[in-house]
N, C-alpha and C positions, 0 to 999 in steps of 0.2 A: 548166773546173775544177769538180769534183763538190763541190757547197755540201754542209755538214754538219746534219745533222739537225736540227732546232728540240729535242726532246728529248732529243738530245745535250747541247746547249749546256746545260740547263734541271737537265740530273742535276749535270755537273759543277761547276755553280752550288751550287747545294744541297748535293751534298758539301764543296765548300769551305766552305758557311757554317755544317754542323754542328762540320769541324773547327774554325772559328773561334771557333764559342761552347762548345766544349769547351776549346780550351788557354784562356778569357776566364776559366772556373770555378778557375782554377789559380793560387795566388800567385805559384810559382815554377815555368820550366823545366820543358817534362814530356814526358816519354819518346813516343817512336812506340811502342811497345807500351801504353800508355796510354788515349794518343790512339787508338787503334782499337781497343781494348776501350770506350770512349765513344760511337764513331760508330757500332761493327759494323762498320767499313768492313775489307777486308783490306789489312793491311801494306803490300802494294806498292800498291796503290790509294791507300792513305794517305799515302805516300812522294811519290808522282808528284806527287798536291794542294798537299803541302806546299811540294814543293821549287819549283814553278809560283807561292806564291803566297809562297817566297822571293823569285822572279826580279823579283817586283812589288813588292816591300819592303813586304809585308803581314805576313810572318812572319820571325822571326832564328830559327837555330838557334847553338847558340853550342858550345864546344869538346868537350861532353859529350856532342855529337849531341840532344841535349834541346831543346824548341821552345818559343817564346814569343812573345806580341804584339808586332810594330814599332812604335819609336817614332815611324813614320811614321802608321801604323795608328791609334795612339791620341792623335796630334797630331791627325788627321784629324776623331777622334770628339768629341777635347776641342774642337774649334770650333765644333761644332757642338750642343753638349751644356751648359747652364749647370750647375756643379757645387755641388748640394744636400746639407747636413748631412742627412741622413735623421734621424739622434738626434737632432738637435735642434729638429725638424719632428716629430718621434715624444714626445719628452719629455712633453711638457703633454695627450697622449690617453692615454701609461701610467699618469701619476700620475692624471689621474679616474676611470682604469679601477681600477685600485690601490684608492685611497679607495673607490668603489663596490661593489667585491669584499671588500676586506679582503684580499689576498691578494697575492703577489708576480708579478708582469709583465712580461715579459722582451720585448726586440727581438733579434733573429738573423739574420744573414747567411750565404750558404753557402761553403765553400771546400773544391774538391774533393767529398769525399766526407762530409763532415763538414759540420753548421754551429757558427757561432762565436756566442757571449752576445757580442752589444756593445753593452749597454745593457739597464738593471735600473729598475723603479720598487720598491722592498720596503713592506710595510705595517707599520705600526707595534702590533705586535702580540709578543707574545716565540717561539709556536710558527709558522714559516713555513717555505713551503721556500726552500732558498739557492743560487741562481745565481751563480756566479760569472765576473764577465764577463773574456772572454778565454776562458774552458773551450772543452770542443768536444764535441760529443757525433755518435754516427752517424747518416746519415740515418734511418737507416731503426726508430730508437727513438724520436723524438720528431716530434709532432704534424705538425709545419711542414716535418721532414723528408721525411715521409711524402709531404706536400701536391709538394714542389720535385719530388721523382721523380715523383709520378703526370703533371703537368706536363710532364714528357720522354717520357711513354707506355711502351708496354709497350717496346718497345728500348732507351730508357733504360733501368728500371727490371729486366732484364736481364742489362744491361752493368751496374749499380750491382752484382748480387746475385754475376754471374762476379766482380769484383774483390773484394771483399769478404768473400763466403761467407759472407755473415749470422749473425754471429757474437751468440752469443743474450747479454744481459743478466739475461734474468728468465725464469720460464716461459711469461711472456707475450708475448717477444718474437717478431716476423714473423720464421721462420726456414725459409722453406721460398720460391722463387720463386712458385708460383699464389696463396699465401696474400697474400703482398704485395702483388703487382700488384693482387691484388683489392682489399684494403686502401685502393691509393694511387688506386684511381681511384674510387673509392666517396669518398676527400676531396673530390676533384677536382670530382665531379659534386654534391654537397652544400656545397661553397665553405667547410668548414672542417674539422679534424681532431684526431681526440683519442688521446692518450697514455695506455693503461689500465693504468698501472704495467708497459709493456714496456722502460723505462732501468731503475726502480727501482720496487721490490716500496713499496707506500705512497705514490705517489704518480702523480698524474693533471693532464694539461695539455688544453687547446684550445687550438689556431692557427689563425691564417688569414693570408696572403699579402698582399704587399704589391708591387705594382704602379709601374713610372714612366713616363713621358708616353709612352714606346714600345713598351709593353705585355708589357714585362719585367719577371719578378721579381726583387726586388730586396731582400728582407728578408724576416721573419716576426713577426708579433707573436702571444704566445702568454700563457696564465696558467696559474700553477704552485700546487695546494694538496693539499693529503692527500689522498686520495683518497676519503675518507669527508666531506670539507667541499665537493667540487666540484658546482656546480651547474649542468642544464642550460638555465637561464633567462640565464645569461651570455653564452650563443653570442649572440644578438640586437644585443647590447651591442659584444660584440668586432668581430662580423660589420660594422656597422656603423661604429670606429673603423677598420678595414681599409680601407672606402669614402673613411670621411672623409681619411685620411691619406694613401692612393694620390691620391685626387685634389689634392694638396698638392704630390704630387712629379710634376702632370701626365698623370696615368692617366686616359685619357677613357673610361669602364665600357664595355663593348659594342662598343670599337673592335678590328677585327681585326689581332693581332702576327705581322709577318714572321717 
């Protein structure tokens, strides 16, 4: 019997574990057409992966032909994963980030294509900007957004720009694929990222990434002010609650993520 390749085995590993952490990024159900705009992979390629890693109760597809994580799958992760409020592990770094800025501090999550405000420190001042948690803004106009795609390289970052089509905000927003990509990995490689009023005309942010024990991102913590109050002696400050607060939720710096 003719054994199969060592890098056979190796690829279609790896493609199951992009589709993995692609339908992971998704609250709800998400299309094969989706899913291989995420991976690059093609359709029937993506099909095969999936339906393989049905047979192993890694993945449900349920009556809309739409995919999502098993409850087997994430029974598996939950026991192995002790589960962290991030907010409330995050709370007491925005509020002295807050007070030291004078400015409003935002945590964010990503879902899909989009991240979510879920969680605010505001400074007690009457002109600020106003997040509102729950909103959602696109990746690819705020700080952290930026950061999450360069993080997925250029294929990501890609596949973001084909679903999307960078739909501009301001005239400063990243509307063109080379512009971006450039953008997101120039965060990447400087470990933070700034918002030059490309969501909104008057205002400017900094993020940086947030890390958990298996060297995934898992949030973004960012500062929100006019753009004529933003300073860049903050980055140091932020840069460093990012440290402090990844290593809270288990982020060993310098460790390499599968």
């Amino acid at each position: 019997m003719k054994k199969a390749k060592p890098e056979s085995r190796i690829q279609v590993i790896d493609r199951a574990a992009m589709l993995l952490d692609a339908i992971s990024r998704y609250s709800m159900p998400v299309t094969l057409k989706a899913l291989s705009a995420d991976t690059n992979l093609a359709p029937s390629t993506a099909f095969r992966i999936l339906h393989s890693l049905i047979d192993n109760r890694f993945v449900d597809r349920d009556d809309t032909g739409k995919y999502q994580l098993s409850g087997r799958l994430i029974r598996l992760s939950n026991s192995q994963y002790i589960n962290i409020d991030f907010r409330k592990v995050a709370k007491p770094y925005m509020e002295k980030l807050r007070d030291k800025f004078g400015e409003t501090i935002n945590l964010t999550t990503r879902e899909g294509d989009v991240v979510i405000y879920v969680e605010k420190a505001i400074p007690n001042r009457m002109m600020h900007v106003q997040q509102i948690i729950g909103s959602r803004a696109p990746l690819h106009v705020t700080g952290v957004g930026k950061m999450m795609l360069g993080m997925e390289g250029k294929d990501g970052i890609h596949g973001y720009a084909q679903r999307t089509n960078l739909p501009g905000y301001t005239r400063k927003t990243f509307s063109t694929i080379d512009t971006l990509e450039h953008e997101c990995m120039k965060c990447v490689e400087q470990g933070f990222a700034y918002d030059n009023e490309e969501a909104e005309i008057g205002v400017g942010c900094i993020g940086v990434l947030l890390y958990d024990r298996y060297g995934e991102v898992v949030a973004g913590l960012s500062v929100s002010a006019p753009i004529e109050r933003r300073k860049e002696e903050w980055i140091n400050d932020l840069v460093a609650a990012g440290r402090s607060l990844s290593a809270e939720l288990g982020y060993v710096e310098n460790q390499v993520s599968n």
